[in-house]
N, C-alpha and C positions, 0 to 999 in steps of 0.2 A: 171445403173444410178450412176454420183458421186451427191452426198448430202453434203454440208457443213453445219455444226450447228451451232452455239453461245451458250454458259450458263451465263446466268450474272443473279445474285439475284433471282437462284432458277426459272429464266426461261427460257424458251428453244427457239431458233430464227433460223429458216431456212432462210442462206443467198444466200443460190443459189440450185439448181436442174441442173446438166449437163446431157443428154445423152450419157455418154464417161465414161470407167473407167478409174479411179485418178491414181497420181502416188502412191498413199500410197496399191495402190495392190499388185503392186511387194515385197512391206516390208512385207505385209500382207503375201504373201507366203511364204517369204524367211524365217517368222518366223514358221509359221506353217507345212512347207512342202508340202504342199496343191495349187497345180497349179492352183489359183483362172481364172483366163483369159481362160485358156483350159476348165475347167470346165463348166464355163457359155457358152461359144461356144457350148458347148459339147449342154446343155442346150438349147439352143436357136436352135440347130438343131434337136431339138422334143431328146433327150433321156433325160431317169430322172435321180433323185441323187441317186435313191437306183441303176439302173444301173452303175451308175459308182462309185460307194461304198461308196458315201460320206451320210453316214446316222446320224452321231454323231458327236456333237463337239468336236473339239478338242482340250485336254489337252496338257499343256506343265508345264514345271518348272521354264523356266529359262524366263528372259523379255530383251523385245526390245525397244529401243528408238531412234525416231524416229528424225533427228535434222537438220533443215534446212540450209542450207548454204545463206551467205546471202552475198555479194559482195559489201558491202558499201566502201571499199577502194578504191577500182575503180572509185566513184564519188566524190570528194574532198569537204569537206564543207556540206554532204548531213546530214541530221539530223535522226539519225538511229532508234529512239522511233519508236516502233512498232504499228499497226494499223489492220483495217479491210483489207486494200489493197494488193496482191502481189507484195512481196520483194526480193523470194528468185528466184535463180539460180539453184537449186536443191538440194536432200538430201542426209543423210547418216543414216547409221544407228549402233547403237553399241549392241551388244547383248552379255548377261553373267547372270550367275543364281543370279544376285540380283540388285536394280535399281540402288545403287553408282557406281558398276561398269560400268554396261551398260551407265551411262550417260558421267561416264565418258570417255567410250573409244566415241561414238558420238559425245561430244566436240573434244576430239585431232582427229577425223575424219573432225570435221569441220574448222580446222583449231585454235581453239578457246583455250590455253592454260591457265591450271588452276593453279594457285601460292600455293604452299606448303610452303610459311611462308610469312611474310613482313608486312607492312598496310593494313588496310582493309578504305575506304574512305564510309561512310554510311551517306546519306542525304535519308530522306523518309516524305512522307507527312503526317498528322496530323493520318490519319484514318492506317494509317499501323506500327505506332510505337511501338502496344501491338506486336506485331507479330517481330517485328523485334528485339526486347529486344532478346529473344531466338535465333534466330542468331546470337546475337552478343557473349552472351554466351557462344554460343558452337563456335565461333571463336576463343576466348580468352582462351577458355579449349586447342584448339588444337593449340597453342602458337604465333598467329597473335596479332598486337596492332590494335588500332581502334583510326580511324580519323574521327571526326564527326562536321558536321553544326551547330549553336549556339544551336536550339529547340532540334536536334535532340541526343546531347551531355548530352543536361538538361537530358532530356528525363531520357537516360541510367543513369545517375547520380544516378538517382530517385531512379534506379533498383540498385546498387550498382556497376555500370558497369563503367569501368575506358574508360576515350577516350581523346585525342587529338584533341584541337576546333579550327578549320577552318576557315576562313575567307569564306564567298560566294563571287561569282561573283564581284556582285554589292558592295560589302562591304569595298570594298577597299584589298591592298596587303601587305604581301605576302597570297594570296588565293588558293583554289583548283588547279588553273589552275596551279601554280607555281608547284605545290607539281605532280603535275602529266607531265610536264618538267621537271622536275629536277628528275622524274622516283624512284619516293618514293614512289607512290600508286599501288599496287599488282593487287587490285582486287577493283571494286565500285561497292556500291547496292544503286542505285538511282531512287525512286518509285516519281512521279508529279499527280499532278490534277490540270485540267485547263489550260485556254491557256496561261495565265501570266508566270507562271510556270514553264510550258513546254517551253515555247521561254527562260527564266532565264537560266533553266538548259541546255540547245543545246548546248552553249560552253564545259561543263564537256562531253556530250556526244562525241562532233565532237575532241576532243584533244583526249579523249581516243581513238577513232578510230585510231587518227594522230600519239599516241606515243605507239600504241598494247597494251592496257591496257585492260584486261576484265570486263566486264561489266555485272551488271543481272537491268531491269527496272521493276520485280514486284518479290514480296515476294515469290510466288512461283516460280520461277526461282532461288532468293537466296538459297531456302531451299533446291532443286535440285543439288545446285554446293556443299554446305556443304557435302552430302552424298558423291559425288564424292571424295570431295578434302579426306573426310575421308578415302577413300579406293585409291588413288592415295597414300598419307602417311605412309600407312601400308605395301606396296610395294605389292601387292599380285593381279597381273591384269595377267589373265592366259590368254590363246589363246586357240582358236577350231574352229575346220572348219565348216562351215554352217552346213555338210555334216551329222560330228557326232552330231550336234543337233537333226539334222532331224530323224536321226538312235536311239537317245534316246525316242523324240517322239512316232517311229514307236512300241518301244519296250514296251511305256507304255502302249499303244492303246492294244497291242496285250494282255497283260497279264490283262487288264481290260474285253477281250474277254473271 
């Protein structure tokens, strides 16, 4: 059975029950070495787990990330904010003994390029600006400037956070949209509530589509690409084959025996 969840405020939401296994199996194995699909087969035609050796979880060291591909370029004008519904086209996945790496090779798997220096463009709504003070932080530690919307400029001020204030949309120009035509803006973290909001901000999203500009729309996705960009910066992105993961796996299992 695939199960999908929700967690929102601590509670847990079953949005669907399939009789089919999902695609996130094949990640599932590829990270554990554990042929989940043969297994359950194996399973379902009467033999059990202790016959087929699978009696203990399995440990690993290193982590996988999991990252959808999502094909908005393809439809001109579509408005990319993410949702309960399916968007994507399919996944990839980046794996390495700690999560800035791994995310970060899953984005350049997905097409999705991380900027190691330039602007950072941050509009965020009321309820996420504790949170985002510390990313801007640690953007400014790793030598980006920051361009920010009137509130959200105030905001860092407060914090002792230097930023560059923006015209919105609506505000009259030169605005966002300019600054990301004229390909001044690196990277945007652009968090909305509400519908009002959400239609305001579509133009910064669908330009950034139109001028390859990347994008994060919730706090934690900003904090995700920070890790990366930190480990893209230091140059240190190794390579390994499925194969020797699988074979270090094998070798912990065994000396845990």
């Amino acid at each position: 059975m695939n199960v999908q969840f929700a967690v929102k405020g601590g509670e847990v939401y079953i949005l669907e029950v399939n009789p089919r296994a999902s695609r996130t199996i094949p990640y599932v194995s590829k990270t554990t070495g554990l042929a989940l699909a043969k297994v359950a087969a194996k399973v379902m035609a009467g033999m059990t787990l202790k016959e087929l050796g699978v009696t203990r979880e399995i440990s690993h060291a290193h982590i996988s990330v999991k990252e959808s591909v999502l094909p908005f370029e393809r439809f001109p004008g579509v408005d990319t904010i993410l949702g309960p519904e399916m968007k994507s086209t399919g996944e990839v996945m980046g794996i390495d003994g700690d999560f800035g790496t791994a995310y970060a090779k899953a984005q350049t798997s997905s097409f999705n390029k991380l900027p190691l220096s330039g602007k950072i463009f941050i509009s965020v709504r009321d309820e996420d600006k504790s949170a985002v003070a510390e990313i801007a932080r640690q953007l400014i530690d790793k030598d980006f400037t920051l361009v920010a919307t009137g509130g959200t400029a105030q905001f860092l001020d407060t914090c002792g956070l230097d930023s560059e204030v923006v015209l919105k949309v609506r505000e009259g120009r030169p605005n966002i949209l300019d600054l990301i035509k004229n390909k001044e803006i690196s990277f945007i973290i652009n968090t909305v509530s509400g519908a009002e909001a959400k239609k305001d901000s579509q133009s910064i999203r669908t330009n950034a589509l139109l001028y390859k500009v990347p994008y994060s729309t919730t706090i934690a996705g900003a904090r995700a690409v920070i890790r990366a960009i930190e480990k893209l910066q230091s140059g240190r992105l190794g390579i390994k084959s499925i194969q020797q993961y699988h074979e270090e796996i094998a070798g912990a299992m065994r000396s845990v025996t």
